[in-house]
VMD Tcl script that draws the C-alpha trace (Angstrom):
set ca {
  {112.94 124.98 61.29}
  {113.60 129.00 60.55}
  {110.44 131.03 62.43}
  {109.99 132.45 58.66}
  {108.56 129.12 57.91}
  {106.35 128.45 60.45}
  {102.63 128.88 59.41}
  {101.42 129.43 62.75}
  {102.30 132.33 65.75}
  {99.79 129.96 67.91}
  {98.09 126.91 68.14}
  {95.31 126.22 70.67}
  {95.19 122.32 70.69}
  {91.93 120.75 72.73}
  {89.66 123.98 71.65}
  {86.73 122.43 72.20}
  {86.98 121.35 75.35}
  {85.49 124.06 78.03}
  {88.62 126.07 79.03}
  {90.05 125.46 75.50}
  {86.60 127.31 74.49}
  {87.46 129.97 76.81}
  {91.06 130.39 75.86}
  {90.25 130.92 72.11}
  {87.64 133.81 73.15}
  {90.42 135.47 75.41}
  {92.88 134.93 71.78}
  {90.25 136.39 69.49}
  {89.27 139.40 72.04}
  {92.80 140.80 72.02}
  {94.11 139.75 68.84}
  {91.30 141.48 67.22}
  {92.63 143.51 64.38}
  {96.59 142.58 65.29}
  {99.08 140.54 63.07}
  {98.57 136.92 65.20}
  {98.46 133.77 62.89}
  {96.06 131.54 64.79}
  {94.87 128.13 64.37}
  {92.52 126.03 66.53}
  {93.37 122.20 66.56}
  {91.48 119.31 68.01}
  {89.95 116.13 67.36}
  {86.58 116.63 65.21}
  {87.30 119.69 62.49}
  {83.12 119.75 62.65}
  {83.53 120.39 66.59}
  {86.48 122.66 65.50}
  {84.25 124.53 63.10}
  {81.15 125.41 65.89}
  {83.84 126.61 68.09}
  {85.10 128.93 65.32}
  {81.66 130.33 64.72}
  {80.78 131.49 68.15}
  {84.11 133.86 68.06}
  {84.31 137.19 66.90}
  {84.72 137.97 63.26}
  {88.25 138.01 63.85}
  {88.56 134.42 64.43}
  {86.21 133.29 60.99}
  {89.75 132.91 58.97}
  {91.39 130.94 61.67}
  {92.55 127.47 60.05}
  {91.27 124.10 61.85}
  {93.66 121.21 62.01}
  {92.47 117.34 63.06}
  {95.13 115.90 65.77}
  {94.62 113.57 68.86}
  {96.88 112.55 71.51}
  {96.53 109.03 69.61}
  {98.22 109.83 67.11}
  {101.61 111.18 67.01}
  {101.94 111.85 63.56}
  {99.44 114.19 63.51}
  {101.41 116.23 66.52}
  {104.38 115.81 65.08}
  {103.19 118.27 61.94}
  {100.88 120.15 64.21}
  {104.10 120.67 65.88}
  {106.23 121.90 63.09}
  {103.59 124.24 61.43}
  {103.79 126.48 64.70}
  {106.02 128.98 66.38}
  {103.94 128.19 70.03}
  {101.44 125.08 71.18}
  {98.85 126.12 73.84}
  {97.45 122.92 75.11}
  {94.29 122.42 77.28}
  {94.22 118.41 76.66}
  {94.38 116.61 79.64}
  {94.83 114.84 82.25}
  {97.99 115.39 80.91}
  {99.56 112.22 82.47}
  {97.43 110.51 80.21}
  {97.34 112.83 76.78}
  {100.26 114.92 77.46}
  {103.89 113.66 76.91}
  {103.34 112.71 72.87}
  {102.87 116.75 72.32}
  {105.50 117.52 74.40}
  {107.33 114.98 72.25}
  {106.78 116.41 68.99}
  {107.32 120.10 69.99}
  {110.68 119.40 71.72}
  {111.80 117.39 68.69}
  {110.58 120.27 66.37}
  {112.15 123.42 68.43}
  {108.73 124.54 69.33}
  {107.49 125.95 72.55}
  {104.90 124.64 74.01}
  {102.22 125.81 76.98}
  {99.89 123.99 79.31}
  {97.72 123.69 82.37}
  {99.04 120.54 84.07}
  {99.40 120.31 87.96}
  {100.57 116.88 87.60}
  {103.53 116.89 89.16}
  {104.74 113.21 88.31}
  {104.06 114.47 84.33}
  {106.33 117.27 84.35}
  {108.97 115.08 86.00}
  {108.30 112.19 83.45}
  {108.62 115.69 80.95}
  {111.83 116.73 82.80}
  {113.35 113.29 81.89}
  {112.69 112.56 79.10}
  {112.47 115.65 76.83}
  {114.27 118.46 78.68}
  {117.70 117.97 76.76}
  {116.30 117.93 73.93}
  {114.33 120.23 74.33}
  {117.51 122.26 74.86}
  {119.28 121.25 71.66}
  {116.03 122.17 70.09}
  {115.37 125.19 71.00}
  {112.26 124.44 72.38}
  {110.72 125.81 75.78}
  {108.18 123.95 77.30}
  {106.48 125.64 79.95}
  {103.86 123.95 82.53}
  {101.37 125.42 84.91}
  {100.34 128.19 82.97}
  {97.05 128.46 84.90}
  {95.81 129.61 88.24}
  {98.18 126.92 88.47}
  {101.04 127.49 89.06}
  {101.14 131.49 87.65}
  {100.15 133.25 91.03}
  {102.47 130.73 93.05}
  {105.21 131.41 90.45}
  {105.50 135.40 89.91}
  {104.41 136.86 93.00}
  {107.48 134.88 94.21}
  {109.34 136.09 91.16}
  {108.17 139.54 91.77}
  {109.27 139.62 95.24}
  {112.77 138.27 93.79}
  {112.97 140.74 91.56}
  {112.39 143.98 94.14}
  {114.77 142.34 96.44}
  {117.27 142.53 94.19}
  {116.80 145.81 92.84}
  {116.71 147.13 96.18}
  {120.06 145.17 97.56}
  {118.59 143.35 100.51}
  {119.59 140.29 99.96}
  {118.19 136.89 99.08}
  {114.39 135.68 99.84}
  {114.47 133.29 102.51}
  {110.78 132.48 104.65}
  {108.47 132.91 101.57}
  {104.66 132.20 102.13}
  {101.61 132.41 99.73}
  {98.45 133.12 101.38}
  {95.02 132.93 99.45}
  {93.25 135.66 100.96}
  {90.10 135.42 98.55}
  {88.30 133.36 96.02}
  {85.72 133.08 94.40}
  {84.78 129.68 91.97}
  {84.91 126.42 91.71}
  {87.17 123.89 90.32}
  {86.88 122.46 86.55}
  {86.61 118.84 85.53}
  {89.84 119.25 83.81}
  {91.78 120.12 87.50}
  {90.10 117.20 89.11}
  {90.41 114.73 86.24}
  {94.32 115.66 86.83}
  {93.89 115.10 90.32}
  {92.68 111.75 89.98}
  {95.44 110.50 87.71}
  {97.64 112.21 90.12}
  {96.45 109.87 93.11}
  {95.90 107.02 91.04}
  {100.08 107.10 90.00}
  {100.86 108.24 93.57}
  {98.76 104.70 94.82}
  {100.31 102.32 92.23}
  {103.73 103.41 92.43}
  {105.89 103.53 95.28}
  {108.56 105.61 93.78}
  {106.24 108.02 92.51}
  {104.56 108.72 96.16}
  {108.22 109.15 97.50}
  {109.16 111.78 94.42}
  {106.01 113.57 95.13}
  {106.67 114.01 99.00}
  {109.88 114.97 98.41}
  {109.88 119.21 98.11}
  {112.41 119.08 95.49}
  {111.25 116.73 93.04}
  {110.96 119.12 90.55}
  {114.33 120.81 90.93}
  {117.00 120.47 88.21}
  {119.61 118.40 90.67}
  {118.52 117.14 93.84}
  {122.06 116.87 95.25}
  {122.17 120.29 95.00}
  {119.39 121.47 96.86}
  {120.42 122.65 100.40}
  {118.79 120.78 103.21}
  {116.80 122.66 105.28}
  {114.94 120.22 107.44}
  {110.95 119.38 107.24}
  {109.08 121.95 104.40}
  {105.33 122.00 105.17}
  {103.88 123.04 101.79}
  {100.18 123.57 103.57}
  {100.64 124.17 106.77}
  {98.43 125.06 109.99}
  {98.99 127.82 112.01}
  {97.79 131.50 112.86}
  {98.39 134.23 110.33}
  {100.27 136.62 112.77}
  {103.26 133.47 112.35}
  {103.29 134.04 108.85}
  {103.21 137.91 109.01}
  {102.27 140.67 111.18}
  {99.79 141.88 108.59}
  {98.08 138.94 108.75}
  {97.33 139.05 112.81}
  {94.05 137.98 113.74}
  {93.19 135.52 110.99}
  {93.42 131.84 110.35}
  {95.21 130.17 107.62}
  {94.63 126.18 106.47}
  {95.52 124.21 104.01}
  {95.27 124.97 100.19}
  {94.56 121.90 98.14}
  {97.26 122.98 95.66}
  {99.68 123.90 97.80}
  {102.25 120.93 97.16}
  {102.21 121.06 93.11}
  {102.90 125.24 93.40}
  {105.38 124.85 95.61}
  {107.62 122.52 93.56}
  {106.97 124.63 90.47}
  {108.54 127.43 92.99}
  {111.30 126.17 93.75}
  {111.90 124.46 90.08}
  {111.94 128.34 89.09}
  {114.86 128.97 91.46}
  {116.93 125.89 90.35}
  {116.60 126.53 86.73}
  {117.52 131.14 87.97}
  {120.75 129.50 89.26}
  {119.37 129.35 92.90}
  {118.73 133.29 92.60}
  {116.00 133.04 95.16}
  {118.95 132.12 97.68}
  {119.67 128.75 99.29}
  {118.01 129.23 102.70}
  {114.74 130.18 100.67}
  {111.82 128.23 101.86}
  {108.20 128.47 100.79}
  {104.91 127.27 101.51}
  {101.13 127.99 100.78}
  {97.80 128.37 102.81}
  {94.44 129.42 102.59}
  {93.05 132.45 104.60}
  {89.57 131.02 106.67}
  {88.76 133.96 108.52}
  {89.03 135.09 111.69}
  {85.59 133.94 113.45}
  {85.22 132.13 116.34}
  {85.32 128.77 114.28}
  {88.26 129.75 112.37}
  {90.66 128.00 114.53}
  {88.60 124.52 113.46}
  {88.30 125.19 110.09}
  {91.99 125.82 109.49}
  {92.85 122.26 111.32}
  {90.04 120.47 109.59}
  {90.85 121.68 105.92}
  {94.68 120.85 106.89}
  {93.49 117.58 107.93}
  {91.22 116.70 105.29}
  {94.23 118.03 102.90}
  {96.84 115.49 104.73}
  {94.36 113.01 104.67}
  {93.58 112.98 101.08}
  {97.15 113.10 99.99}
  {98.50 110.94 102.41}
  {95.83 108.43 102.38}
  {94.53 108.66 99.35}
  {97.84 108.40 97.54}
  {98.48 105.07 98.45}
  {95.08 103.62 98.64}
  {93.35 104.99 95.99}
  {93.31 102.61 93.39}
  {91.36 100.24 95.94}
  {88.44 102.70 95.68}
  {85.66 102.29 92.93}
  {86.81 105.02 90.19}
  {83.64 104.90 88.43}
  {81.73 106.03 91.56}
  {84.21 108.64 91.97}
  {84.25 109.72 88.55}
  {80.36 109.94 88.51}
  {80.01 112.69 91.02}
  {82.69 114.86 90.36}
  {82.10 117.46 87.33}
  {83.34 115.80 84.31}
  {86.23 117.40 82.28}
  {84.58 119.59 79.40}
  {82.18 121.24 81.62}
  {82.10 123.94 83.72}
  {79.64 127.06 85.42}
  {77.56 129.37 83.27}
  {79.18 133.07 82.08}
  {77.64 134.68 85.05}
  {79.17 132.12 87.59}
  {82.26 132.89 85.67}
  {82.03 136.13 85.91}
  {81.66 136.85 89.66}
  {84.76 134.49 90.30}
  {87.47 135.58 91.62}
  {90.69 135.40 93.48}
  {93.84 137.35 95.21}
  {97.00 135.93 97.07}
  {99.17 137.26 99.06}
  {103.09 136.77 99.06}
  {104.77 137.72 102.21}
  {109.07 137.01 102.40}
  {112.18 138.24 104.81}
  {115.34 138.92 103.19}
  {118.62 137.89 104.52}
  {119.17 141.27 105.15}
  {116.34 142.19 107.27}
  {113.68 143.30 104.82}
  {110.39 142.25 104.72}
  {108.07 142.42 101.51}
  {104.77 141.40 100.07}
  {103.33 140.90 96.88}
  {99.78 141.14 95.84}
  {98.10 139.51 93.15}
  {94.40 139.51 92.08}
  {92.17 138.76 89.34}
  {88.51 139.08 87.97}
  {86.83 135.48 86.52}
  {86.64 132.79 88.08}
  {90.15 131.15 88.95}
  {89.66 127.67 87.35}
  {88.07 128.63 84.21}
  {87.41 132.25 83.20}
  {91.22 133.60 85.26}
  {93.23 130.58 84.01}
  {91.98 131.37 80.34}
  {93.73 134.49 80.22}
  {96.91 133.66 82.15}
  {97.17 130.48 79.70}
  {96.35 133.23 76.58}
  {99.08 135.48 77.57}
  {101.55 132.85 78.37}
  {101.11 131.77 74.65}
  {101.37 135.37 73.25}
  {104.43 135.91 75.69}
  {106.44 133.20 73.91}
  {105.03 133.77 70.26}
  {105.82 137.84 70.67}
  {108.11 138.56 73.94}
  {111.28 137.08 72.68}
  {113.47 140.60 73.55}
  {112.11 139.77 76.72}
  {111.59 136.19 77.65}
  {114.61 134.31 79.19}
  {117.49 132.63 77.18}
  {116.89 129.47 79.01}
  {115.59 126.82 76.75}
  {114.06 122.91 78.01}
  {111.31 122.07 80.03}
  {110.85 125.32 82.24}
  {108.17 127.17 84.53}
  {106.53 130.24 84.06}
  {108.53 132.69 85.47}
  {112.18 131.23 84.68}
  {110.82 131.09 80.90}
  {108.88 134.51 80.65}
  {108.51 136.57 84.18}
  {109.20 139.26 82.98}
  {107.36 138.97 79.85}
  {104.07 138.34 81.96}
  {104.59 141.39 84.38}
  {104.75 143.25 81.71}
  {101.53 141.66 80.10}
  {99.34 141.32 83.13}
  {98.31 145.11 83.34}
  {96.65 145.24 80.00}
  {95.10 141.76 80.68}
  {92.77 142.99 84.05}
  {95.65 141.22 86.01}
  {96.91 143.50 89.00}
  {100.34 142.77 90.23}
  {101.85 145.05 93.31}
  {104.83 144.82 95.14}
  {105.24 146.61 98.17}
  {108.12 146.74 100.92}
  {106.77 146.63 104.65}
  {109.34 147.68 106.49}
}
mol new
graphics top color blue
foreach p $ca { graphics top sphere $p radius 0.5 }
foreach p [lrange $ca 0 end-1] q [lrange $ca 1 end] { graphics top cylinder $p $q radius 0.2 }
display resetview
């Protein structure tokens, strides 16, 4: 369908849910006053409605449109009435392939907040070529996953290559702070994650493997053992980092394989002895030795273990004491969130950079509001500057250089820096 008839720049499907909430406050701040044709979509056009009213008189004229997962008919014209889908609906292994369904068939793009890395596969093949034929990009981990992971690596990429020193090879993300707590959306995702990963044997394998992701797995140099959280002393990731301890981060694995999708689908640009992994700074006290080997530990434990014997645990226990999806901290918590990593590589020719990336709001809610926002504006507005590529894609291979651009303006500070 010609963009001239599309009703829609932007539709924000699951509004109502808490980070759906947030997302449409982040769209009606900065499209205050500007030329963006908005709608809000969801189940209940009454739950629509309140949602509307709490936003600024920008937002009153914004159209509400009934669809649920449930029904694909409804997606399918959702779909076709809009130049962009920004979805908070999940857990997306659940709710999510019927949208990407109807916006691959209809040519449009599509954004989410998935770290379910078994979805995006099941997304990769079944809807990436035609996707492709379509037109259509459809672009996961648009949050605090996987956008940090994704372009500080890009970034890093990108001054490499403008400087001539070669190709990124040892690549490591370090979270040096944060600040927040994790939604009921993330863990509801992490639950059907484990739950596939403990019913299905080929699933567990897919998701161990560091490539799963990656656009042909023959292809994919072999570069023994990849770690994607592991243990060890931050001087033996970089000399900056001497004197600290770094541990596991939970979502480590998931980044990672959005990483290195990003430089299958750039034509290996990252270079084909590039390796990457993530960890979490824990200090450098006394006890931060321990800490780094229990969180590593608890990490391996709870992916390891728990992906194969999850479903013999009682999910309705579990699912009554973690935060249910939908809710989340007050404004203030929000607020006083926060988080910056930092992205440390060697080029093949000797150089040695890092990339810094930080943010105000609290990374699972208030920070992933904004990056999802902007990744929906990037694709409805940035098309002189958004890739060429087309099919299921990540961030940065769809619009890095759309978001470098963007992040400035949106409170998000992005620095590259060469250290030697």
């Amino acid at each position: 369908m010609p963009e001239e008839q599309r009703e829609f720049d932007i539709v924000l499907f699951g509004a109502t849910g808490f980070v759906g909430k947030l997302t449409a406050q982040y769209l009606a701040s900065v499209c205050e006053g500007g030329p963006a044709r908005i709608a809000l979509a969801g189940r209940s056009v009454d739950k629509l409605r309140a949602v509307r009213d709490a936003l600024p008189a920008s937002a009153a004229e914004w159209p509400l449109i009934a669809a649920d997962s449930s029904s694909p008919a409804t997606l399918d014209e959702l779909a076709k009435r809009t130049r962009v889908v920004v979805t908070t609906v999940g857990p997306y292994t659940k709710y999510g392939l019927p949208l990407v369904a109807a916006c691959a068939a209809a040519g449009t793009d599509y954004a989410d907040l998935t770290g379910e890395t078994m979805f995006i596969r099941d997304s990769i093949d079944t809807y990436h070529k035609q996707a492709v034929d379509t037109g259509a990009r459809i672009v996961h981990s648009c949050g605090f996953d996987s956008i940090p992971s994704d372009l500080t690596v890009y970034a890093l990429y990108k001054r490499a290559t403008e400087d001539g020193t070669g190709e990124l090879g040892e690549t490591n993300l370090v979270l040096r702070t944060f600040a927040g707590g994790v939604s009921g959306g993330t863990l509801a995702s992490m639950l059907e994650v484990m739950q596939t990963a403990s019913t299905d044997p080929e699933a567990r394998r897919q998701m161990n493997d560091p490539y799963t992701l990656t656009t042909d797995r023959a292809a994919e140099p072999e570069l023994g053992h990849q770690s994607d959280t592991p243990w060890r002393r931050g001087r033996d990731i970089a000399p900056e980092l001497d004197g600290i301890w770094t541990g596991a981060f939970a979502m480590g694995a998931p980044n990672a394989r959005i990483v290195r999708r990003s430089s299958a689908l750039l034509d290996h640009a990252y270079g084909r002895t590039f390796r990457y992994s993530e960890n979490m700074s824990v200090g450098s006290s006394f006890a931060a030795p321990v800490a780094a080997a229990v969180s590593t530990a608890v990490n391996a434990a709870v992916l390891g273990l728990g992906s194969r014997y999850f479903d013999k645990l009682p999910r309705t226990l579990i699912e009554r004491v973690l935060p249910k999806p939908g809710t989340g901290p007050s404004e203030a918590t929000r607020d006083k969130g926060h988080y910056r990593v930092e992205t440390y590589t060697s080029t093949s020719r000797g150089a040695r950079y890092r990339t810094t990336m930080a943010q105000q709001g609290d990374p699972g809610y208030k920070a992933t509001s904004v990056l999802l926002g902007e990744c929906g504006l990037a694709l409805a507005f940035d098309d002189d500057v958004l890739s060429d590529l087309r099919g299921v894609l990540t961030p940065a291979a769809a619009m890095g250089d759309a978001l470098l651009a963007r992040f400035p303006a949106a409170g998000i500070t992005l620095e590259t820096e060469r250290l030697n």
